[in-house]
C-alpha positions, -999 to +999 in steps of 0.1 A: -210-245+040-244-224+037-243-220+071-207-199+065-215-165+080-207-134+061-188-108+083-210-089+109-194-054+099-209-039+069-235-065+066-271-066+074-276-055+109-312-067+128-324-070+095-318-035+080-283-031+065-266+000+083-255+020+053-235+045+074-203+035+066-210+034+030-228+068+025-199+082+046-176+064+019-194+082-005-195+114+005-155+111+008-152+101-027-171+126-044-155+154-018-119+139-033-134+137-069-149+171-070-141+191-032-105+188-035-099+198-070-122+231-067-102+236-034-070+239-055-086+259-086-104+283-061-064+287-046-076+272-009-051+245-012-016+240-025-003+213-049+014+203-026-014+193-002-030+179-035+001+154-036+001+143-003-034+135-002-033+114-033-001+096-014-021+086+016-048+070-008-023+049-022-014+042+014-053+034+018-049+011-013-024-014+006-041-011+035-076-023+019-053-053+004-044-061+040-076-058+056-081-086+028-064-110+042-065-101+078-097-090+082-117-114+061-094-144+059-075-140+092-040-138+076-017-113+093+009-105+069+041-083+077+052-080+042+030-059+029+055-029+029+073-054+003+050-060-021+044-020-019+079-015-024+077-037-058+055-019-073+068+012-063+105+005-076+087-005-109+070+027-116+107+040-101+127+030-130+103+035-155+106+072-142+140+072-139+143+056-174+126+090-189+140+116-158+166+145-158+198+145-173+235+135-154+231+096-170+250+081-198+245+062-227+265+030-225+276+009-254+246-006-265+228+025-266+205+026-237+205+054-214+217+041-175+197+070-156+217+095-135+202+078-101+220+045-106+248+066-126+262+080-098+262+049-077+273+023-102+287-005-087+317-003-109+344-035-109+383-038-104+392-022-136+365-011-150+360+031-158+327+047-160+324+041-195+319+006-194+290+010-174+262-008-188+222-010-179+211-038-159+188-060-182+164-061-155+159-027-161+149-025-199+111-041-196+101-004-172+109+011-205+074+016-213+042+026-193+021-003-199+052-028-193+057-011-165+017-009-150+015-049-162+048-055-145+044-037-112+011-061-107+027-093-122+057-095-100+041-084-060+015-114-074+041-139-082+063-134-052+032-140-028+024-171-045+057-185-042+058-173-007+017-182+003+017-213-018+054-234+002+039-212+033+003-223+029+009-259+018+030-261+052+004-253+070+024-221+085-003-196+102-008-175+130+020-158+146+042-181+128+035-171+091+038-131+098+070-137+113+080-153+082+065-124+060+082-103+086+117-118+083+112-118+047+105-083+045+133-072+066+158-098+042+151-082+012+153-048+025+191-055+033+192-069-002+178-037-022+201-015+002+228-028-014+247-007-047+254-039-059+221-046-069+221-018-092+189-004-081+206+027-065+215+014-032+205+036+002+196+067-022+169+046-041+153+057-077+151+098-080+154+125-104+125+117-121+109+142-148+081+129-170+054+098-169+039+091-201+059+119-217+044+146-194+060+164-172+059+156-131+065+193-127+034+206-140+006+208-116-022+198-139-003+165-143+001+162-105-036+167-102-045+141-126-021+115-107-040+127-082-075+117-093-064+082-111-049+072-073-085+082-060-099+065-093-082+031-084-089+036-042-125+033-054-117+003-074-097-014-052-124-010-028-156-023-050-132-053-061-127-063-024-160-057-018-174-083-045-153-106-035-160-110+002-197-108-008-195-134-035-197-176-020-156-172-026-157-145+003-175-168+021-153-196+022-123-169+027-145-162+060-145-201+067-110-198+070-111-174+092-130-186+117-126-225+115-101-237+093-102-273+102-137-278+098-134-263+063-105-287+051-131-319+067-155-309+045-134-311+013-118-278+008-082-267+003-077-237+022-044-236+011-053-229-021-079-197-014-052-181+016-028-180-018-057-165-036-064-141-013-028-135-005-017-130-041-044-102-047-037-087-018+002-081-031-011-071-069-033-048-047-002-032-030+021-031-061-008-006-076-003+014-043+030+015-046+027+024-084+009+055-077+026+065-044+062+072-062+053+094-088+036+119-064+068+112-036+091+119-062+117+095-052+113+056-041+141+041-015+143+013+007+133+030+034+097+023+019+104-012+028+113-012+065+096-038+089+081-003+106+059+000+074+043-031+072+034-028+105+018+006+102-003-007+073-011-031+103-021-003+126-042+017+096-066-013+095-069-020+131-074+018+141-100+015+113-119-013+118-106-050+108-131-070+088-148-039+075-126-028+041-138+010+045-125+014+081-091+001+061-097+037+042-106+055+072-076+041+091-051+052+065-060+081+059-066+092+097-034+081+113-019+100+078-036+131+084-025+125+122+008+123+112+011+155+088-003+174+118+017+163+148+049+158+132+051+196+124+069+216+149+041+242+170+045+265+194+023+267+223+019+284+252+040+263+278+059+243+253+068+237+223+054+205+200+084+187+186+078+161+154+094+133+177+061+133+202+045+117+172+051+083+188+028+089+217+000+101+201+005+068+175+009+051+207-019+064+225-044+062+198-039+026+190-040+019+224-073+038+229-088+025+200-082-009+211-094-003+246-127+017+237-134+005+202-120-028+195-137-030+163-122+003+149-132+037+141-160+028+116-181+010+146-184+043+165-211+054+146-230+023+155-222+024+192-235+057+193-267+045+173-272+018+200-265-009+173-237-035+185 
């Protein structure tokens, strides 16, 4: 296995490591730490731009998980949007569990929040004051619960899911239909008011996290800076890992599977490894994402999500972890722009041409630079 090699993008190129990518990295960290921030003290920027940037990091957060396992370890999964959705219904209800006022207190003297309130999936016979809270909902109580929960549960559904997959030997085409079918299953499932997790109109109304309130825009700026806190994280964790002999082997599966298990490995056991971190990793997106969207639904979990995260990375660069980043947040930053009616001189933008200009750039990028947006540098450098 020494002979494994490590991934040709951000690695050593003709024996001088091309730091582009990273010092570009860097520059757009400290511009989020420090540019962003004065931008909205010096009054150049809104809030409300502030909020949406800090939702396409957590975006940029799943989408670093993904490039995990697809880039590195040659995984596609289409459930990615799932394990977002986890983590996002878990900070959900620990917001809804301290939001505004239209619940109840029901017999045992919890408070059912007003989102699942008004949609209680009440029985034959029963009035609204035998409503009672889900049990499943009393562990979001708390913020730590609900932070150690939001990782814990994405983590365990992929291994159940990666480890009856893996062992199988599902892969390929194969295995992201499954993550895709899986995806679109429990979407119909949390859709549903009997579930009592608020049906079609999801978890709103939310009001304070860790007894501050979501209103104030100092507290929307600091949700703001621990999302771009943990993007950095997420990335320097992925980072080690594919650098360290595990990345290697993850690599090894990638590229030749079969020799890997001949010479006394269980790939199995590293594509659940990898495949479990990358759902913890999504959870935290999803985490951060609600709090700053102000209301979680369903809709988060669509099959057309997961495979956006898909597109983020591969309009990035797959393999490279930062094109992940730059992927994310350039088709986001697309989006915001070209899904806002404008009036031109012969016609007039509508939010619905969106879909050709998704189209088109995938399709460019594919065509002119198959290995993403981060390689254009080197193209242009003369380094291939």
């Amino acid at each position: 296995m020494s002979n494994v090699a490590l991934a040709k993008t951000d690695q050593p190129l003709g024996g001088v490591r091309w730091l582009g990518m990273h010092n570009a990295l860097l520059l757009l960290f400290l511009a989020g730490l420090v540019g962003i921030p004065l931008l909205y003290y010096t009054g150049q920027i809104s809030i409300e731009t502030v909020n949406m940037l800090g939702r396409y990091m957590a975006f940029a957060i799943v989408a670093v998980g993904l490039d995990l396992i697809w880039g590195y370890t040659g995984i596609l999964s289409l459930c990615q949007a799932f394990f977002f959705s986890l983590g996002g219904y878990a900070m959900g209800m620990y917001l809804a569990h301290h939001g505004g006022p239209g619940g109840m207190v029901d017999a045992s003297g919890w408070n059912i929040p007003a989102c699942l309130y008004v949609v209680y999936p009440y029985k034959v016979g029963e009035a609204p004051a035998d409503a009672m809270l889900p049990w499943f909902w009393k562990p979001f109580y708390t913020l730590p619960a609900t932070v150690t929960l939001g990782l814990l549960i994405p983590g365990a559904v992929a291994f159940v899911i990666g480890y009856f997959g893996f062992k199988s030997r599902v892969r390929g085409v194969y295995f992201a239909i499954l993550t895709q079918a899986i995806t679109v299953a429990a979407w119909l499932v949390f859709s549903m008011n009997s579930m009592k997790l608020g049906g079609t109109n999801g978890l709103t109304r939310f009001d304070k996290i860790a007894g501050y309130s979501l209103a104030d825009p100092d507290v929307k700026m600091a949700v703001y800076i621990i999302t771009l806190l943990c993007l950095a994280g997420v990335y320097l964790l992925c980072r080690y890992i594919v650098g360290s002999r595990l990345g290697r082997v993850l690599i090894a599966v990638r590229d030749n599977e079969k020799t890997l298990r001949f010479a006394g490995y269980r790939p199995h056991v590293y594509k659940v490894f990898a495949f479990v971190v990358a759902a913890a990793i999504a959870g935290l997106g999803g985490m951060l994402y609600t709090p700053q969207m102000g209301i979680f639904t369903p809709a988060n979990m669509e099959a057309g999500m997961s495979i956006m995260v898909v597109i983020w990375v591969a309009v990035g660069g797959r393999g490279t972890l930062s094109g992940a980043i730059l992927g994310a947040l350039a088709v986001n930053l697309l989006y915001s722009f070209f899904t806002s009616e404008k009036d031109f001189i012969l016609f007039t933008w509508k939010s619905e041409y969106w879909q050709f200009v998704l189209g088109g750039l995938f399709i460019g990028v594919v065509l002119l630079f198959p290995k993403g947006l981060c390689n254009i540098g080197r193209r242009f450098a003369g380094k291939h």
